[in-house]
C-alpha positions as CSV (number, residue, x, y, z in Angstrom):
1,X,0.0,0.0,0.0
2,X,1.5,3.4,-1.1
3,X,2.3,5.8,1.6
4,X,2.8,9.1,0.3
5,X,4.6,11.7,2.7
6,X,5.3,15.5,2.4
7,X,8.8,16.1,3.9
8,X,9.1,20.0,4.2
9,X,12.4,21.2,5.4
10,X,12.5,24.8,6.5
11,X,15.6,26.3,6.5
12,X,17.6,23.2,6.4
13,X,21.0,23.7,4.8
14,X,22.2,20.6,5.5
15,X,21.9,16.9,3.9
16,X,19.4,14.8,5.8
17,X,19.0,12.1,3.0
18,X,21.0,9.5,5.0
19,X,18.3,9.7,8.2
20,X,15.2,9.5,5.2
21,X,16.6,6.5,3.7
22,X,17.2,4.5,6.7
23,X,13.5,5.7,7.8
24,X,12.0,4.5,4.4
25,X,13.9,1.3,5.1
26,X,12.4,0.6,8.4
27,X,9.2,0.4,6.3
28,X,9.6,-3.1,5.3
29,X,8.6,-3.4,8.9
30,X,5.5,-2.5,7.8
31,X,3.1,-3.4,4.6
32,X,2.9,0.0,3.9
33,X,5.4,1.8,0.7
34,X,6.2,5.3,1.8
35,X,6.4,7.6,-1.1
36,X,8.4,11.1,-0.3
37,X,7.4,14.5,-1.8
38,X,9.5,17.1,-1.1
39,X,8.7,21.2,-0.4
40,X,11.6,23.7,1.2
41,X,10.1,26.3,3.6
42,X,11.6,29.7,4.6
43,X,9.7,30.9,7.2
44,X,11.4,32.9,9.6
45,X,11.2,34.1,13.6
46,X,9.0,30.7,14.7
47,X,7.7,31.1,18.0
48,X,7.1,27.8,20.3
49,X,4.5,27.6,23.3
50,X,4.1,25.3,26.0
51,X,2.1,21.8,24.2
52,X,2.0,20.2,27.7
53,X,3.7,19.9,31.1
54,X,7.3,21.7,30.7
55,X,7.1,20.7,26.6
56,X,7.4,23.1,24.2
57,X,6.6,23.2,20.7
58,X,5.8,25.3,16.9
59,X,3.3,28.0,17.6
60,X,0.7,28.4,14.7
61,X,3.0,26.6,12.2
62,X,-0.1,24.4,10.7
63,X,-2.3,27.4,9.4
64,X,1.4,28.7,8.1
65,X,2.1,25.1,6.2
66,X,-1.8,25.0,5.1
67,X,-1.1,28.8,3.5
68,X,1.4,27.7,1.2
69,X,-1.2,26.1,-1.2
70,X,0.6,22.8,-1.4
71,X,-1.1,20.6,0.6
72,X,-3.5,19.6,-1.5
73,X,-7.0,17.4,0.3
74,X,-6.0,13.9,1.2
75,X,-2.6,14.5,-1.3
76,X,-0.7,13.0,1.6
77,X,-0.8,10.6,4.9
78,X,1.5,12.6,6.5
79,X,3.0,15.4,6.1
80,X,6.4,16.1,8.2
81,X,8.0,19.6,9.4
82,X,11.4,19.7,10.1
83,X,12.6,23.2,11.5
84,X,16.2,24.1,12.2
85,X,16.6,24.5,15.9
86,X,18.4,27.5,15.8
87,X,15.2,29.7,14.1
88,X,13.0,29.6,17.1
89,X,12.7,31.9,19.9
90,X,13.3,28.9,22.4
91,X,16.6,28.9,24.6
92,X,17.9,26.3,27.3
93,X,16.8,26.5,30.1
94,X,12.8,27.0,28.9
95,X,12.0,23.7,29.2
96,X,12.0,20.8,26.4
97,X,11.5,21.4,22.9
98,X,10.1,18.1,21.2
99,X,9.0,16.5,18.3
100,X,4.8,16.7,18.0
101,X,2.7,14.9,16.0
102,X,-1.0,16.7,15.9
103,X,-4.3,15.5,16.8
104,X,-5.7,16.6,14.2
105,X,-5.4,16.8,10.7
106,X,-3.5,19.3,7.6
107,X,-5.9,18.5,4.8
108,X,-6.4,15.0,5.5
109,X,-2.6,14.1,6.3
110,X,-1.3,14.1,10.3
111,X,1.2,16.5,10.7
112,X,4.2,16.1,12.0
113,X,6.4,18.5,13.3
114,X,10.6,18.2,13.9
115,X,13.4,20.2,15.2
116,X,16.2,19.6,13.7
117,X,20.3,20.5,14.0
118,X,23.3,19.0,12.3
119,X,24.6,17.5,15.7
120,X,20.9,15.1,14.9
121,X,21.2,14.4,11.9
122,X,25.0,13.0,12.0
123,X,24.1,10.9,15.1
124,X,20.6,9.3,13.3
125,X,18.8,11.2,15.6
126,X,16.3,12.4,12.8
127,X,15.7,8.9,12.2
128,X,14.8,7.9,15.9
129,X,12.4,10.7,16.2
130,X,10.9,9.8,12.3
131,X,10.2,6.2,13.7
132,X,8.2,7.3,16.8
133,X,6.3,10.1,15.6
134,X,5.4,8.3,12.2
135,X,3.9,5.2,14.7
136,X,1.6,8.1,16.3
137,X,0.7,8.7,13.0
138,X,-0.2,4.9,12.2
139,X,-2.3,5.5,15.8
140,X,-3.8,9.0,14.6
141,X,-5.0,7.3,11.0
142,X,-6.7,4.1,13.2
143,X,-8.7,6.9,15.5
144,X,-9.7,8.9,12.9
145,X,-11.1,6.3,11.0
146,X,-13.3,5.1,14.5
147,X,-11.0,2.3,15.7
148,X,-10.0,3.0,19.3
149,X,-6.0,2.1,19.7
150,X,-3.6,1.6,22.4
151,X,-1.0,4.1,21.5
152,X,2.0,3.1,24.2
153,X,4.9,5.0,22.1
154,X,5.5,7.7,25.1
155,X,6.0,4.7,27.4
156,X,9.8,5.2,25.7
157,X,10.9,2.1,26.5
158,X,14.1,1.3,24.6
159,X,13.5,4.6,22.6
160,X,17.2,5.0,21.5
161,X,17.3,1.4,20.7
162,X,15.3,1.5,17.1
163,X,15.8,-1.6,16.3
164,X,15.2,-3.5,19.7
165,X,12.7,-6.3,19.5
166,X,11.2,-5.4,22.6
167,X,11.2,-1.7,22.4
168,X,8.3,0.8,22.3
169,X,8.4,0.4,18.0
170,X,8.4,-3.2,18.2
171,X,5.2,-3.5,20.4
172,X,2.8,-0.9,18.7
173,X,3.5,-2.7,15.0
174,X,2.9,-5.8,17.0
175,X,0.1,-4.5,18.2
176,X,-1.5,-2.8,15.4
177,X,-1.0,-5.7,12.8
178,X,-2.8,-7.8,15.7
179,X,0.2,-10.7,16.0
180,X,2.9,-10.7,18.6
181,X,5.5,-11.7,16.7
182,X,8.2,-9.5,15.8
183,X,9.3,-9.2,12.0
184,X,5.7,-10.7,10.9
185,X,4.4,-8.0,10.2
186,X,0.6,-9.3,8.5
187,X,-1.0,-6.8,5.9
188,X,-4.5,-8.8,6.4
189,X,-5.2,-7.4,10.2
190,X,-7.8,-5.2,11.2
191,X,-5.8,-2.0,11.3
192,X,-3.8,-2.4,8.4
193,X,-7.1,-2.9,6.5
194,X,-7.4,0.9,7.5
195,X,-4.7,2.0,5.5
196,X,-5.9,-0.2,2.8
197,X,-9.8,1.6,2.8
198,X,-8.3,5.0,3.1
199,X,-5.9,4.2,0.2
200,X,-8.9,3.3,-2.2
201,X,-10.5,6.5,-1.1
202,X,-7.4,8.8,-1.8
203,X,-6.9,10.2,-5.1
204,X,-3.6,9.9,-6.9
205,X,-1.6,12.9,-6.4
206,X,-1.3,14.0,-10.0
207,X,-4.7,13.9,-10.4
208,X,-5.4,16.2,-7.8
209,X,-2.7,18.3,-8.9
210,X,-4.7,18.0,-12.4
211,X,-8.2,19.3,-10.7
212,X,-6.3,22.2,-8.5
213,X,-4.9,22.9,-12.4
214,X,-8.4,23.4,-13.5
215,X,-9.8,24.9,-10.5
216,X,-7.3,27.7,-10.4
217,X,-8.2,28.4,-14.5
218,X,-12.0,28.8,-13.5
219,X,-11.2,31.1,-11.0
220,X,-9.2,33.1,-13.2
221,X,-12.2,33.8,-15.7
222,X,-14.2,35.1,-13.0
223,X,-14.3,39.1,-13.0
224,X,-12.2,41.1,-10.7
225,X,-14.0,43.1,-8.9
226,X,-10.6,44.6,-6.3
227,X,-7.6,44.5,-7.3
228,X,-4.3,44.8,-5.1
229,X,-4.0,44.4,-1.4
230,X,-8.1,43.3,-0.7
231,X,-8.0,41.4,-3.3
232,X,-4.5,39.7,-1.7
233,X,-6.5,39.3,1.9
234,X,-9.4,37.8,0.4
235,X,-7.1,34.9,-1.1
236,X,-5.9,34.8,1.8
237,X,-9.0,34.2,3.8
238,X,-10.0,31.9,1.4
239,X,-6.7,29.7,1.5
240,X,-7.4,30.1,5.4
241,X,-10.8,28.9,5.9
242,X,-10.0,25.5,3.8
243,X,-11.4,25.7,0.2
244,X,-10.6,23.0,-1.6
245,X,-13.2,21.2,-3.6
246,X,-15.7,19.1,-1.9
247,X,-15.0,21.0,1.4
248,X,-17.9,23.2,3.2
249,X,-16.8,26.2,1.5
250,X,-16.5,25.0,-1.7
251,X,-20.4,23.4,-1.2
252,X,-21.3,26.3,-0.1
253,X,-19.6,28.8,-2.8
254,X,-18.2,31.0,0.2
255,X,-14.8,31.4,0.2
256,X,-14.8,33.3,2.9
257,X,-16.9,31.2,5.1
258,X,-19.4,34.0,5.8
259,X,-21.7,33.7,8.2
260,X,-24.6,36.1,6.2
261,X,-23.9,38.4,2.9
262,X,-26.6,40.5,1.4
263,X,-25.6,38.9,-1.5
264,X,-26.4,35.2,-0.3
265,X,-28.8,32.6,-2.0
266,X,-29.8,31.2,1.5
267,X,-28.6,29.8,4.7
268,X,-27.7,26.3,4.8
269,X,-25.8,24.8,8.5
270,X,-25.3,28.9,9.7
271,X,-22.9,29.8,6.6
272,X,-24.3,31.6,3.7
273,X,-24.7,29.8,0.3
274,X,-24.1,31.6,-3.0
275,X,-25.6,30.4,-6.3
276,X,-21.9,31.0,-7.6
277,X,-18.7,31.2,-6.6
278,X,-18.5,34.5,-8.4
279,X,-21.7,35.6,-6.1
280,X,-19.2,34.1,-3.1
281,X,-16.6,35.9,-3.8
282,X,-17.6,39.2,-4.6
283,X,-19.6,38.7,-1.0
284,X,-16.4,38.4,0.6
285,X,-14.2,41.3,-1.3
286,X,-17.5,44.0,-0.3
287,X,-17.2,42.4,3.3
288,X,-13.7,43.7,3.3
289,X,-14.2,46.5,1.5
290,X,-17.1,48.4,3.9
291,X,-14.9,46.9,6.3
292,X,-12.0,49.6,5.4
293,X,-14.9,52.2,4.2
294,X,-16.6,52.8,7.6
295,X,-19.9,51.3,5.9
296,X,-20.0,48.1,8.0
297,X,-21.7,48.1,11.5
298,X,-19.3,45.6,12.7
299,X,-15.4,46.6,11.6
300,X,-14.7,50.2,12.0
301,X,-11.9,51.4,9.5
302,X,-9.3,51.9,12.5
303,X,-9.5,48.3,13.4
304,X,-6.3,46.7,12.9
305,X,-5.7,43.3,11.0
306,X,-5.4,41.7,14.6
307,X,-9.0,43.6,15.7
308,X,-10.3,42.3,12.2
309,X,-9.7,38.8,12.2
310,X,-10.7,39.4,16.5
311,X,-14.3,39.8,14.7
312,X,-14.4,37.8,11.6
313,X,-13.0,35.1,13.4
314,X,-13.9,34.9,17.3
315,X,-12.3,32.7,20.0
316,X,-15.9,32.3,20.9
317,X,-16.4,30.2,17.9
318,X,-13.6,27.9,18.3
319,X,-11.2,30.4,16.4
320,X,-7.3,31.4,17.1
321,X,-8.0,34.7,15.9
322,X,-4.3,35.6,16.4
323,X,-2.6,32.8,14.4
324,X,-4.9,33.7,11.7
325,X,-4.0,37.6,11.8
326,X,-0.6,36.5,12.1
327,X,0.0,34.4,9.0
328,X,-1.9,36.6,6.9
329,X,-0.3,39.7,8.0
330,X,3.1,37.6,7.2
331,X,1.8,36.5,4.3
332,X,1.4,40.1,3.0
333,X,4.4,41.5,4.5
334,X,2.2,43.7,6.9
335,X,2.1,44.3,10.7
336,X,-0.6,42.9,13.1
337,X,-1.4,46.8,13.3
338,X,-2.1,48.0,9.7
339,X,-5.2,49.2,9.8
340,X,-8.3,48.0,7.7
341,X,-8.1,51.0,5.9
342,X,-5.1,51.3,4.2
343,X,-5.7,47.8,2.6
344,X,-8.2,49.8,0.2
C-alpha cells in the first residue's frame, strides 16, 4: 500500500538524506510503501508555546504550512515539518523542545512536526524521532477512521534502541498488525485494513494536482471586482478557511466562510450559500471592503488586522484569531497593526 509523505524542510542547509533513507527502510517493517514528496520552507522568527507539562513546541506553524497552497486534500498521509533549531525563539533553560505529531489533521494528512540540527542528523537522531512520531501517526490514522487504539509510544521504552525487539516500536506494529510476533508483520489485520480503505479512497496525487490545475483556471475567468491588497487578503481568507473542492466552503460557494452576505442565496448549516462562486466571492471582497470604508456596522476602519480577524474570526467560535491575523499579516508582508483601511 502506497504511503505518500510530504517532507518540508524549513531552513535546512544541511543533507538529511542519510536519516530519510534509513527511515523508508524501516518500512519493510510495515506493509505500507512510503512515497516522499518534497517542499523547502523559509519561514522565519518561529515562536514555540508550551504543548504540555514543561514541553514546548511550533506556535501556529499548521495554518502557516496549510497557507502555502501545497497541501493539497487527502494528497498526503503525513506530512512532516522539520525546522532548524536554531530559528526559534526557544533557549535552554525554557523547558523541552520536542517532536509533535497533531491531533488533528493538515488536509487530510497528520502533521508532524521536527526540530532539527546538524549534531541530529550525524548521530541518526532524525531517524529515531521519524520512527516514533510516524507510529503516532499509524495511531492517529486508526482513530480517525473510528477504531479506538492503544498508542504506548511515550512509554519510551528502549527509545534510542530503534531496532530493539522489545522496544516501544516493536510493540505498537505488534500490536496494530494484531500478532505478537516480531518481523511478521501481517497486511490482512484489522488496522492495516485501515490503511488499505483510506488508500482506495485517496486520489492519486497528480490527479489532484490535475483538478487544482483546472480549478485555479475557472477562478481566473471570474471578473475582478478589487484589485491589489483586498484582493490579496481575500485569497488569503480563502486559503485560510480550507477551500478545496468538496470541502464546506466550496459546497457552499463561500470562500470566505461568511456567516450572512446581502448577497447570499440562503442559509444552509449557519454559513451563507451563493448560487456561484463568483456571487461568493464578490460577497467576501465587499465584506472587506465596507470593512475599510466605515460602511460596515461591525469593523470600524481603524480596526487593525489583529482587531479584524478578533471579529471575523472569534475565539468564541472555536477560532485562534491571532494565528490567523498572524500568517496573513506575514503572508502580506504587513504588521498585526495595519489598519483596515489602508488595505483599500
Amino acid at each position: 500500500m502506497k504511503f505518500p509523505i510530504l517532507v518540508v524542510k524549513n531552513k535546512i542547509n544541511y543533507d538529511i538524506s542519510d536519516d530519510l533513507n534509513k527511515f523508508k527502510a524501516w518500512f519493510s517493517r510495515t506493509p505500507l510503501e512510503p512515497e516522499f514528496y518534497f517542499l523547502d520552507t523559509e519561514f522565519s522568527g518561529l515562536t514555540v508555546k508550551v504543548f504540555k507539562d514543561n514541553w514546548y513546541g511550533l506556535d501556529g506553524i499548521k495554518p502557516m504550512v496549510r497557507g502555502t497552497g501545497k497541501i493539497l486534500q487527502h494528497a498526503f498521509k503525513a506530512v512532516i515539518f522539520f525546522y532548524e533549531l536554531g530559528d526559534t525563539d526557544w533557549k535552554p533553560g525554557m523547558g523541552v523542545l520536542g517532536a509533535w505529531t497533531y491531533y488533528n489533521d493538515l488536509n487530510g494528512a497528520v502533521f508532524i512536526e521536527i526540530p532539527s540540527k546538524l549534531a541530529w542528523e550525524q548521530s541518526d537522531n532524525l531517524y529515531r524521532i521519524l520512527t516514533h512520531e510516524i507510529i503516532h501517526a499509524f495511531h492517529r490514522i486508526c482513530w480517525w477512521s473510528g477504531y479506538v487504539t492503544d498508542d504506548s509510544m511515550d512509554l519510551y521504552d528502549k527509545e534510542w534502541e530503534v531496532e530493539a525487539p522489545d522496544g516501544n516500536r516493536a510493540r505498537n506494529l505488534a500490536y496494530l498488525t494484531a500478532n505478537n510476533l516480531w518481523g511478521t508483520v501481517g497486511a490482512t489485520s484489522l488496522f492495516w485494513r485501515v490503511f488499505q480503505a483510506l488508500a482506495a479512497l485517496i486520489p492519486v496525487l497528480q490527479r489532484k494536482i490535475e483538478e487544482l490545475k483546472a480549478l485555479k483556471e475557472q477562478e481566473l475567468k471570474v471578473e475582478k471586482v478589487e484589485k491589489g491588497l483586498v484582493e490579496r487578503f481575500c485569497e488569503l481568507i480563502k486559503t485560510y478557511e480550507g477551500w478545496y473542492e468538496g470541502s464546506l466552503t466550496y459546497r457552499l460557494n463561500n470562500p470566505g466562510a461568511l456567516r450572512w452576505s446581502p448577497f447570499q442565496n440562503e442559509t444552509k448549516g449557519g454559513f451563507a450559500y451563493f448560487n456561484t462562486y463568483n456571487d461568493g466571492w464578490r460577497a467576501l471582497i465587499h465584506q472587506v471592503t465596507i470593512a475599510g470604508n466605515g460602511e460596515s456596522s461591525v469593523y470600524s476602519p481603524e480596526d487593525t488586522i489583529l482587531d479584524f480577524f478578533r471579529k471575523y474570526s472569534p475565539p468564541s467560535d472555536g477560532n485562534d484569531p491571532s494565528a490567523y491575523a498572524e500568517w496573513v499579516a506575514h503572508e502580506l508582508n504587513l504588521e498585526l497593526t495595519t489598519k483596515i483601511k489602508e488595505l483599500l
